[in-house]
C-alpha positions as semicolon CSV with decimal commas, in nm:
position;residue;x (nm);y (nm);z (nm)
1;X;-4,253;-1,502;2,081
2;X;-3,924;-1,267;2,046
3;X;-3,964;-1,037;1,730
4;X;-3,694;-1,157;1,481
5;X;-3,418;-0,934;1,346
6;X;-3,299;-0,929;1,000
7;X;-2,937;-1,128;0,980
8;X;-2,615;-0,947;1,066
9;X;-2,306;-1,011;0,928
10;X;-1,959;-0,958;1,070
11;X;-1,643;-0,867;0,915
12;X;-1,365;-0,862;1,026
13;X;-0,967;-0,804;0,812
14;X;-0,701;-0,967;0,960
15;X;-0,333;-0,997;0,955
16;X;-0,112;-1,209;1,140
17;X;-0,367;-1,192;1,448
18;X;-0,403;-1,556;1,570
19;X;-0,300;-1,417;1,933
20;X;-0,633;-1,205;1,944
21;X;-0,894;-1,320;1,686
22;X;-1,009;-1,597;1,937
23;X;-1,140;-1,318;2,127
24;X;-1,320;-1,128;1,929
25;X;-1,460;-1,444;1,740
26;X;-1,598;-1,566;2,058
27;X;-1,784;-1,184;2,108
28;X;-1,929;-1,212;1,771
29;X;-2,103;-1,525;1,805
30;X;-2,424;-1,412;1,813
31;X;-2,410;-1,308;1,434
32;X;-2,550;-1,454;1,139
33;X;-2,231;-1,472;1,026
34;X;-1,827;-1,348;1,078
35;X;-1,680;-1,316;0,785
36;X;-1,288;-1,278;0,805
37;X;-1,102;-1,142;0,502
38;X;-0,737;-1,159;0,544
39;X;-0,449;-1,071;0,378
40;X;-0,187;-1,328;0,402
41;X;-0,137;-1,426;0,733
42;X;0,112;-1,665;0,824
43;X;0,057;-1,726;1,223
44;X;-0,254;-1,947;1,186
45;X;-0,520;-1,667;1,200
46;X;-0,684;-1,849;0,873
47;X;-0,693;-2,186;1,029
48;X;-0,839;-2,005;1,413
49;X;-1,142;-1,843;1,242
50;X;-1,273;-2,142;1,050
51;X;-1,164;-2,343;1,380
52;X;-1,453;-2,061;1,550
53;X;-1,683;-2,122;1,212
54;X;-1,620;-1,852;1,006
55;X;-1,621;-1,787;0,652
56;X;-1,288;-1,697;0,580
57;X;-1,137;-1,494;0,222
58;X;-0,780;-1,415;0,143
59;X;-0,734;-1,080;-0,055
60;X;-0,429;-0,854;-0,108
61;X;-0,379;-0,549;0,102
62;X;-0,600;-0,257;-0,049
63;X;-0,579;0,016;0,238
64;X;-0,749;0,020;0,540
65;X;-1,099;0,180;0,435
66;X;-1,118;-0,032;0,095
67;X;-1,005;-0,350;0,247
68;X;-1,264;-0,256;0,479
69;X;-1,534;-0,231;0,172
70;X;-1,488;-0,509;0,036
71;X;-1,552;-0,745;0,373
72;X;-1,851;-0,542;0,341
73;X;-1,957;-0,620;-0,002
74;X;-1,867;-1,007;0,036
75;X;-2,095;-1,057;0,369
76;X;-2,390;-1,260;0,312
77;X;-2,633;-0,967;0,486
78;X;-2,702;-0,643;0,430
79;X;-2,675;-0,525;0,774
80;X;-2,309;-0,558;0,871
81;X;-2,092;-0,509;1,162
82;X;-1,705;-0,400;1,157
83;X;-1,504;-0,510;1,377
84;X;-1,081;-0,531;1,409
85;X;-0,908;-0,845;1,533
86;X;-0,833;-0,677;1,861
87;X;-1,167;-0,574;1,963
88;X;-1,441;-0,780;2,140
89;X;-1,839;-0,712;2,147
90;X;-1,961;-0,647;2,514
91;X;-2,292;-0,833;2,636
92;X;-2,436;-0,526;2,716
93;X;-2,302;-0,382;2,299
94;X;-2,470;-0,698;2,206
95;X;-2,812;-0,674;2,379
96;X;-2,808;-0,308;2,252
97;X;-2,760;-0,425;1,884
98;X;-3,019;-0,686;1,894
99;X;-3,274;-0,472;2,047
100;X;-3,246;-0,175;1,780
101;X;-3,215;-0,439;1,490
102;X;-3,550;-0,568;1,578
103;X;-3,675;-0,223;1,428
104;X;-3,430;-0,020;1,258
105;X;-3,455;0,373;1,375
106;X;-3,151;0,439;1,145
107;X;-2,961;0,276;0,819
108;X;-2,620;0,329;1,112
109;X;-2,513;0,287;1,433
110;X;-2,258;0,415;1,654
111;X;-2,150;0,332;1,989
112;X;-1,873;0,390;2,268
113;X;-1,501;0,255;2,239
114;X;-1,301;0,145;2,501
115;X;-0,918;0,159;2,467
116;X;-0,695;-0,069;2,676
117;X;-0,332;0,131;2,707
118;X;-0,088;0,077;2,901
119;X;-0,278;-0,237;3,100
120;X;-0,548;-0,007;3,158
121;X;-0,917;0,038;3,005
122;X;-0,914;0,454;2,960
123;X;-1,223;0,608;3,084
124;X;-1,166;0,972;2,998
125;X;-0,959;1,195;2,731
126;X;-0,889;1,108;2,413
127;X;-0,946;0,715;2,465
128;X;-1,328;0,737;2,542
129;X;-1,574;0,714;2,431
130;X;-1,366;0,736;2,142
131;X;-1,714;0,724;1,930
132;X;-1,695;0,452;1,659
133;X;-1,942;0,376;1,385
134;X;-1,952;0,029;1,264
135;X;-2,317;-0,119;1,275
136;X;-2,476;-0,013;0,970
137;X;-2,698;-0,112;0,659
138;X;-2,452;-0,158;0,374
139;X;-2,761;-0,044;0,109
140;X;-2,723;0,364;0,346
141;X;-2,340;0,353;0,414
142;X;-1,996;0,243;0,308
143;X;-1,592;0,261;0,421
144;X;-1,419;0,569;0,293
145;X;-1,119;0,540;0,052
146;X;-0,893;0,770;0,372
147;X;-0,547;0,620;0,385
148;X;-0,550;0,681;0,746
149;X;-0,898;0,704;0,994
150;X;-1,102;0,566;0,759
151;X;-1,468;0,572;0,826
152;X;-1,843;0,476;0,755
153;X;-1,956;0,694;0,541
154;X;-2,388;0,641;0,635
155;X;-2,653;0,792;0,406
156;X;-2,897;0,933;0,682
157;X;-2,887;0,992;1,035
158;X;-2,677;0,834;1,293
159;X;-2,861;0,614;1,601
160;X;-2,668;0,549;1,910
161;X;-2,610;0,241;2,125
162;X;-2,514;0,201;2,486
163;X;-2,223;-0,093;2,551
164;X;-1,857;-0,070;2,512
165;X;-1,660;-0,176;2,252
166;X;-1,365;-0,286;2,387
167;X;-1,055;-0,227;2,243
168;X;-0,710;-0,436;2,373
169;X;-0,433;-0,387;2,105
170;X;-0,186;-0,616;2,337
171;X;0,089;-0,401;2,149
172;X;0,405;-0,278;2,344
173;X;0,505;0,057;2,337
174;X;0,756;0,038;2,053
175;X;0,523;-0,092;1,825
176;X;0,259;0,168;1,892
177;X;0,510;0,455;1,825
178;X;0,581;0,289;1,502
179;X;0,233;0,272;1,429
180;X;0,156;0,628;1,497
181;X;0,449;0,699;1,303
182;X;0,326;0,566;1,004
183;X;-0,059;0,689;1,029
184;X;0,133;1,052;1,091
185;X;0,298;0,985;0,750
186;X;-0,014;0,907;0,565
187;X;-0,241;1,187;0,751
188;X;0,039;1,437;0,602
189;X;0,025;1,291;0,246
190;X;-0,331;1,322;0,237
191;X;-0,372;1,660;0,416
192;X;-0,127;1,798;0,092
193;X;-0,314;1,625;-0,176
194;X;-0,593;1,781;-0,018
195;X;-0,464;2,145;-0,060
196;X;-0,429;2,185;0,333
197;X;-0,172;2,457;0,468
198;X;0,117;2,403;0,777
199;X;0,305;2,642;0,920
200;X;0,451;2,793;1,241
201;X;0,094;2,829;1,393
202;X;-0,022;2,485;1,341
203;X;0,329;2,352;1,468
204;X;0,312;2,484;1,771
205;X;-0,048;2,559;1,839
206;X;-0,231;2,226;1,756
207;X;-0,012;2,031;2,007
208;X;-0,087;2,253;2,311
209;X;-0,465;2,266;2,179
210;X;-0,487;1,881;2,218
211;X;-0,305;1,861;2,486
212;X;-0,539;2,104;2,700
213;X;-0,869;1,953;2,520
214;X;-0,807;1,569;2,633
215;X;-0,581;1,664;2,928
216;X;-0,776;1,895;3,132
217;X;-1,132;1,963;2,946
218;X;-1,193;1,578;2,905
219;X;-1,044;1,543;3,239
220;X;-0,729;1,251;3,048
221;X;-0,577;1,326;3,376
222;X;-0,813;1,083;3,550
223;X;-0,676;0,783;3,363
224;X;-0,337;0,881;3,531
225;X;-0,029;0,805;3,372
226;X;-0,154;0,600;3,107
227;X;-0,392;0,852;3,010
228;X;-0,101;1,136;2,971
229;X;0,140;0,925;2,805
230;X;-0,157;0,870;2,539
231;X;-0,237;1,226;2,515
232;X;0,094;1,291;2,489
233;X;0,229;1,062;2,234
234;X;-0,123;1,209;2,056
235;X;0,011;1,534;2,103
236;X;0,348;1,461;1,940
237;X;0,183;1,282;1,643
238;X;-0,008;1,588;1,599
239;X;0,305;1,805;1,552
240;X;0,490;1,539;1,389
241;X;0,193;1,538;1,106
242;X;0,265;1,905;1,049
243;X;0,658;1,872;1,041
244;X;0,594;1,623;0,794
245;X;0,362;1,816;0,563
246;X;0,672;2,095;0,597
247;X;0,915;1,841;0,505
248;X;0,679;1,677;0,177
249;X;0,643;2,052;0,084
250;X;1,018;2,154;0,120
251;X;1,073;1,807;-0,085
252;X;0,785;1,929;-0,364
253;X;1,000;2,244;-0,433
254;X;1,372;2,126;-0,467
255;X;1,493;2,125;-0,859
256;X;1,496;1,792;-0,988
């Protein structure tokens, strides 16, 4: 007889994402249970995941790593994976997370992600393996409070798993932009309340730095133009993060 595994729990936040939950619900059916907290969703997200059996919770919008938290801490298991609307669970992800629950090595888990740009799955640069940890026990790890990249935060060391995540926003360009454009906002708030410095250097440096990391050392150019438009637009988000932290500063030191 198959050794059992102890329950897993999804979770999953959601926001107007009835045009890609199906997806992801289907990937997760292996699970104990999906829980899906969302936070006032108006396309018919609500009514698609208890259509696909899940446990569904409304809650306000607390920021990405504490909305995050608190799926956590409403899931019925202690061992819980994280997933986003727009991601689905591979069958070779999911025979690799069965297998290692059987007999926990680690309280966490990480494993590759795959990122769908520009109608195509990037293989190389900054879009993968694009590392991602979100199989954990919730007793060893939790989301961090970041406003922007928030992350597990595991008490122990890391396992990893073989399988792609796969990641397919389905969002044009525009809406990507303004996306970035945000998370550039919030990575400069943070970096100043965090006592970090900007300058002429990091203007000008960190953008050619990236841009010869992902483009040419993690070989981005194989992904053709898809992979260099990402790179680049990552490359202007990283300058545009620094102009920002320039402009909050400047802002900071005018006379009221």
């Amino acid at each position: 007889m198959p050794v059992p595994r102890p329950p897993l729990s999804v979770t999953i936040i959601t926001l107007n994402a009835a045009s890609q939950l199906g997806d992801c619900l289907q990937s997760a059916a292996f699970a104990d249970e999906i829980l899906v907290v969302d936070s006032g969703s108006t396309d018919g997200t609500v009514a698609l995941a208890e259509a696909h059996g899940a446990r569904v919770l409304k809650q306000d919008w607390l920021g990405y790593g504490p909305q995050k938290q608190f799926a956590v801490e409403q899931a019925k298991h202690d061992w819980v994976l994280c997933l986003d609307a727009d991601e689905r669970v591979t069958p070779e992800l999911r025979a690799a997370i069965e297998a290692a629950l059987v007999a926990p090595e680690f309280p966490a888990y990480r494993f590759p992600r795959c990122n769908r740009f520009l109608g195509r799955y990037l293989r190389h640069g900054e879009g993968y393996p694009d590392w991602s940890l979100r199989l954990f026990d919730r007793r060893r790890g939790r989301w961090s409070a970041d406003p922007v990249h928030e992350k597990v935060v595991a008490d122990g060391a890391v396992g990893v798993l073989m399988g792609d995540l796969l990641h397919d926003s389905a969002e044009t360009l525009a809406t990507y932009i303004g996306k970035q454009n945000r998370y550039t906002t919030l990575a400069a708030e943070a970096a100043l309340a965090a006592g970090k410095k900007t300058g002429f250097s990091k203007l000008f440096f960190s953008p050619i730095v990236r841009f010869i990391k992902f483009y040419f050392l993690r070989q981005g150019f194989r992904d053709g133009l898809p992979g260099l438009v990402h790179i680049g637009i990552g490359c202007f988000n990283s300058f545009m993060k620094y102009a920002k932290m320039l402009e909050l500063r400047a802002a900071k030191a005018v006379p009221r």
